[in-house]
Structure formats: C-alpha cells, structure tokens
N, C-alpha and C positions, 0 to 999 in steps of 0.2 A: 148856420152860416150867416153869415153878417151881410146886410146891404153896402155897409160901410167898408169898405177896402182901399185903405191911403197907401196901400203900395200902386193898385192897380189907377190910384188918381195923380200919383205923379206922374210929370212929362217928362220922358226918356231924353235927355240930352247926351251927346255923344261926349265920351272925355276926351280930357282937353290932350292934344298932341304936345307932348313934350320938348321937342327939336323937330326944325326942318333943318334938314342934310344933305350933302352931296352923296353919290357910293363911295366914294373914295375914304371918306371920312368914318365908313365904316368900321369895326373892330371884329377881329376875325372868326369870331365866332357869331357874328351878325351877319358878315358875307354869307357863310354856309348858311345858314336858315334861311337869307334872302334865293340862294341858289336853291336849295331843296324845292323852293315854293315855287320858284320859277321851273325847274324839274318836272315838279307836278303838275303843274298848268299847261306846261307845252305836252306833256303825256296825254294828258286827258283830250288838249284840242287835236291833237293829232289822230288818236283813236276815235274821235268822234267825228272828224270832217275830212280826214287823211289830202290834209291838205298843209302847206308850208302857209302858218301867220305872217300876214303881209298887208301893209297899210293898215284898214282900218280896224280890220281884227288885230291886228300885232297891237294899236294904238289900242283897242279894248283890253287887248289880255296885261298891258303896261300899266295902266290908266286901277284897273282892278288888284295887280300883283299891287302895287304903289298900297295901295286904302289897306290891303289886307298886312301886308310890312307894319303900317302905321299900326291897325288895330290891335297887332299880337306884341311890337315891340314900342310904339309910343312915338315911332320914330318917322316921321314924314320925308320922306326920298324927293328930292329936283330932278324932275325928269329931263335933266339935262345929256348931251351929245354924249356922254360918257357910258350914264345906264343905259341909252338907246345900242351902244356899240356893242355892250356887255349882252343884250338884251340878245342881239342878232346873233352873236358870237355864240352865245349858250342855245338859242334856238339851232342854228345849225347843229351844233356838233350833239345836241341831245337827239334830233331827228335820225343824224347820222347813226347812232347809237341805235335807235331803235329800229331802222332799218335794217341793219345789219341782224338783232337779233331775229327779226321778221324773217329776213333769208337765211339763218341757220336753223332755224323751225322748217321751212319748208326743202329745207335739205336732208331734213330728218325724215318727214312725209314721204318726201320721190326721191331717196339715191340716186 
C-alpha cells in the first residue's frame, strides 16, 4: 500500500448547487420527494422527542430538510413564507396521521 494517496490528498469541496428556487417552482415529481423527506423527518422527530416542532427545532428540522433537497437534487429551496406554511401544514396533518395510528394500536391492546 502506497504512502501516496491523491484521492485521500484532495480537498472535498461541496458541489456546486445548480438553482436557488422557490417551492412553488417546483416540478411534481420534486414536490413528492421534497414531501417524502419532510415525512420522514417529522416521523423520526416525533418518535424521538413526542413533541410537536416549533420555533427553533422546526427552524432546525427546515434549515436541514433545505441542505438535504439541495444535496439529493442540486436544487436550493428559499426558505421563504411559502415552505414555512407548507412546512407547518405538512407537520400537522403528518403528526395527525401518526397519532391516530398511535390510537388504533392501542385500541387493538385494550378493547
């Protein structure tokens, strides 16, 4: 094995982001991906902290979903008034969602 490794001596730069965008300017098969990931995100914080994201956690799990959009699709998201409303909109009715199967598991438990 070689002392010499020019992979391991280049410096990792991030690639370049191809568009900053609004959501709106999305295309509809980028919505859904953007939602699946938001899906997953709100799943996971919710099971882990069983608490509703708000302020500065909501601003983390935005701030994070945003980087990871960019990284899978090239595409940088404005975290403007728009995804914040999407953001809240889809956080509710995903919690909802999970909620409810919460209580039909536990109705299965205790008749």
């Amino acid at each position: 094995m070689s002392v010499y490794d020019p992979i391991a001596m280049m410096p990792y730069s991030e690639p370049p982001l191809t568009e900053r965008t609004r959501f709106k300017k999305l295309n509809r098969e980028q919505k859904a991906a953007f939602k699946s990931l938001v899906v997953s995100a709100i799943t996971h914080y919710w099971e882990t902290e069983k608490q509703i994201p708000f302020g500065e956690s909501m601003a983390d799990i935005r701030h994070w979903l945003t980087e990871a959009f960019a990284e899978d699709y090239g595409i940088l998201l404005k975290e403007d008034t728009e995804l914040k409303n999407y953001l809240m909109t889809l956080v509710i009715s995903s919690i909802n969602k999970l909620l409810k199967a919460e209580r039909q598991i536990q109705e299965k438990k205790n008749p």
